[in-house]
C-alpha positions as CSV (number, residue, x, y, z in Angstrom):
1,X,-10.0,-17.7,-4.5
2,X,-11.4,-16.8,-0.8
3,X,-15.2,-17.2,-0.9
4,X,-17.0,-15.7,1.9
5,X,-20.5,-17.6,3.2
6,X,-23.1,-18.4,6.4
7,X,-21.5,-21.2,8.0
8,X,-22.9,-24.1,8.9
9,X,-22.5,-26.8,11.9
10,X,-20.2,-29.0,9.9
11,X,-17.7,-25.8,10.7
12,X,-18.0,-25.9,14.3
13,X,-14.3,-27.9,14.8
14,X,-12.8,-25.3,12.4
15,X,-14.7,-22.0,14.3
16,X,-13.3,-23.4,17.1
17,X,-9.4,-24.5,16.3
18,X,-9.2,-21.0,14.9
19,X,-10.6,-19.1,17.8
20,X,-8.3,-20.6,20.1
21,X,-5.2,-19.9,18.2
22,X,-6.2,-16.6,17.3
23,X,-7.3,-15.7,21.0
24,X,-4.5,-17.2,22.5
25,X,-2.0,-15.2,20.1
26,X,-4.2,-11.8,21.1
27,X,-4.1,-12.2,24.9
28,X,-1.7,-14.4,26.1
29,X,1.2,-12.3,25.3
30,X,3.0,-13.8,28.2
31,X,2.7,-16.4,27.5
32,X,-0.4,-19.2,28.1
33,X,-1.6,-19.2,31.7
34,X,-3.8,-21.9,33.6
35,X,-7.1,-19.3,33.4
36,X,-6.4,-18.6,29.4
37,X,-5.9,-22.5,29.2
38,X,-9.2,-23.4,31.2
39,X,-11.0,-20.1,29.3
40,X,-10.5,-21.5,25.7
41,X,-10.6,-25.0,26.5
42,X,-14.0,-24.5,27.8
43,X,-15.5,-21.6,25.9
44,X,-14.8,-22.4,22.3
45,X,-15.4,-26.1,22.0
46,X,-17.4,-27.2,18.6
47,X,-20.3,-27.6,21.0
48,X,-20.2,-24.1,21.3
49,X,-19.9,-22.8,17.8
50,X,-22.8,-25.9,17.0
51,X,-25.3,-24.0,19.3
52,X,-24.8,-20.8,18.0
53,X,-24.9,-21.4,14.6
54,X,-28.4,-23.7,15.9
55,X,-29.9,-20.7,17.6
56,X,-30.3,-18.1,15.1
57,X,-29.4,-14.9,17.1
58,X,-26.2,-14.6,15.9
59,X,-24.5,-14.7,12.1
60,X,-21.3,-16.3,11.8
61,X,-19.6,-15.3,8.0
62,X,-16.5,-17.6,7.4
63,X,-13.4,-16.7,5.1
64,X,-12.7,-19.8,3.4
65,X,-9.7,-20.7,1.0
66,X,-10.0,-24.1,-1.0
67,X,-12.3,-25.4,2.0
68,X,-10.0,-24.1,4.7
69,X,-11.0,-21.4,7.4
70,X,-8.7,-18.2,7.6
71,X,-11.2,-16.2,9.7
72,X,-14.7,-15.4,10.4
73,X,-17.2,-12.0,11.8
74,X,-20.1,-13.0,14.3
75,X,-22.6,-10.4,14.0
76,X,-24.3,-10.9,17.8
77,X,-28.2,-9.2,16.6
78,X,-29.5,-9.2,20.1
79,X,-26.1,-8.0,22.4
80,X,-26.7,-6.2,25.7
81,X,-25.7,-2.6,24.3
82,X,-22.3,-1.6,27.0
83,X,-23.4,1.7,29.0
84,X,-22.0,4.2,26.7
85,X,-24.2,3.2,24.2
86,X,-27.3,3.3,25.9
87,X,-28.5,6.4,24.2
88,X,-28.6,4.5,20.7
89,X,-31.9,2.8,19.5
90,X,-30.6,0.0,17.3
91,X,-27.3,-1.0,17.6
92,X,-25.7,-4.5,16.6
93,X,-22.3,-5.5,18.2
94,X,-19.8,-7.4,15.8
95,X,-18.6,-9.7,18.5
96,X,-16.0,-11.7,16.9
97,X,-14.0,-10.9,13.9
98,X,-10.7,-13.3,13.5
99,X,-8.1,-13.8,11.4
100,X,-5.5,-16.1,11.3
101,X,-2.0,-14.1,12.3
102,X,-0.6,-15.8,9.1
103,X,-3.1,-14.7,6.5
104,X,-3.3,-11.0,8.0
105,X,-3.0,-7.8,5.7
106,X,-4.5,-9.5,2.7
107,X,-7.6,-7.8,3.1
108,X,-10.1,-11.0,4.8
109,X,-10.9,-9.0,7.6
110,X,-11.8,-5.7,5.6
111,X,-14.1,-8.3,3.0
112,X,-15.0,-9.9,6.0
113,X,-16.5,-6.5,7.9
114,X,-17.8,-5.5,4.7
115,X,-20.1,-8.8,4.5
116,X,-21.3,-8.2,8.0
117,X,-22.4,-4.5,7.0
118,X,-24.1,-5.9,3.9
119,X,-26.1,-8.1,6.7
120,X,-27.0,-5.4,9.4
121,X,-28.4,-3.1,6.3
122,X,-31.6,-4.9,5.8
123,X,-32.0,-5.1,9.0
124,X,-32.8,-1.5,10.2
125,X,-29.8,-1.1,12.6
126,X,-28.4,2.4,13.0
127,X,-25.3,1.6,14.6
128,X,-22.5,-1.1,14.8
129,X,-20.4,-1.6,17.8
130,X,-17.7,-3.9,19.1
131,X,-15.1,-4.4,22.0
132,X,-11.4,-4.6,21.1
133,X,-8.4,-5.3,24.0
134,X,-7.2,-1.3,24.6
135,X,-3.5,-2.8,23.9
136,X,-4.3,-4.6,20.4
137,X,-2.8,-2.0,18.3
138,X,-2.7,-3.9,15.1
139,X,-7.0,-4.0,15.3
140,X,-7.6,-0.8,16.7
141,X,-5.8,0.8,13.5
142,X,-8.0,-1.8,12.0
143,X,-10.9,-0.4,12.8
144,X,-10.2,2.9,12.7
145,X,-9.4,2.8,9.2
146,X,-13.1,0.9,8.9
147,X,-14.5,4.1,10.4
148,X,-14.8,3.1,14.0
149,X,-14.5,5.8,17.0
150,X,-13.7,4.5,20.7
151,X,-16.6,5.6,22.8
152,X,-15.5,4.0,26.4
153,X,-14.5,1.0,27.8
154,X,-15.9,-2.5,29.1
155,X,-13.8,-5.1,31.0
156,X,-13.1,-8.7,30.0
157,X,-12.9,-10.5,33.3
158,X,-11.5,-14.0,34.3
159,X,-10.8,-15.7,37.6
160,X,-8.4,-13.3,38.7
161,X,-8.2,-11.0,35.8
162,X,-9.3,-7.8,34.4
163,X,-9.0,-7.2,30.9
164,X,-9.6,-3.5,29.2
165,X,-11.4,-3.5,25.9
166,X,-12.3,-0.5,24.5
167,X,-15.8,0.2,22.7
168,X,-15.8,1.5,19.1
169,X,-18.7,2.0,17.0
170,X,-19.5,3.2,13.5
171,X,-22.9,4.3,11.9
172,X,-24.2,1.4,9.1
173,X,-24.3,3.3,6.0
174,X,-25.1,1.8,2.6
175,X,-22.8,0.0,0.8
């Protein structure tokens, strides 16, 4: 049975093994260059995933399976809102949302999207928002069957590189 909960810092070496394979597997199609090397390496440590979970601004909800992560949502409460959503007045951005490749179509990341709008709710937030790589076909028709609409683009940058990901948002509506 997958139980869905808050997690805690004890699942900062999970949040972070899983984040690297699953970013790895989205962007480095090309295989794995020096910068996405250096970017993961650096970037999603259990240090990282320890600090967030310490500071409070953001809500990480894990998918767990007898005590083992297959994916988690990070609801980011105070994001800089991208420029085409600067006419909104409360907006939250779902900044991560992974799943392990393996454990894909079973319906985690639908649960897991669902807990996250459960969260924003109580919250007074009119909108949701997040960024998704313009080429990642399998979550765009994701979240276009979770009622997102694209509405324009930001860029992911690294030494080097330019990344297009386009904005979607969705209205929170009750459950």
């Amino acid at each position: 049975m997958i139980i869905y909960r808050t997690a805690k810092s004890f699942d900062a070496a999970k949040l972070a093994a899983l984040s690297i394979e699953v970013w790895l597997h989205t962007y480095a199609k090309a295989g794995i260059s020096t910068v996405f090397a250096e970017y993961v390496l650096q970037r999603f440590t259990p240090q990282y995933f320890e600090q967030m979970i310490a500071d409070g601004a953001k809500q990480i909800i894990l998918a767990e399976q007898d005590d083992h992560l297959l994916g988690y949502i990070v609801i980011d409460y105070q994001a800089t809102l991208p420029e085409s959503l600067h006419a909104l007045t409360t907006a939250t951005e779902i900044s991560t949302l992974y799943v392990r490749v393996r454990h894909g179509g079973n319906g985690i990341g639908s649960a897991l999207m669902q807990q996250a709008r459960e969260a924003v709710i109580g919250r007074t937030i009119g909108h949701i928002w997040l960024s998704v790589l313009h080429d990642n076909y399998p979550a765009l028709n994701f979240y276009r069957q979770q009622g997102f609409q694209r509405q324009g683009s930001i860029w992911f940058e690294l030494p080097g590189e330019r990344h297009e990901n386009y904005v979607l948002i969705q209205p929170v509506l009750p459950a």
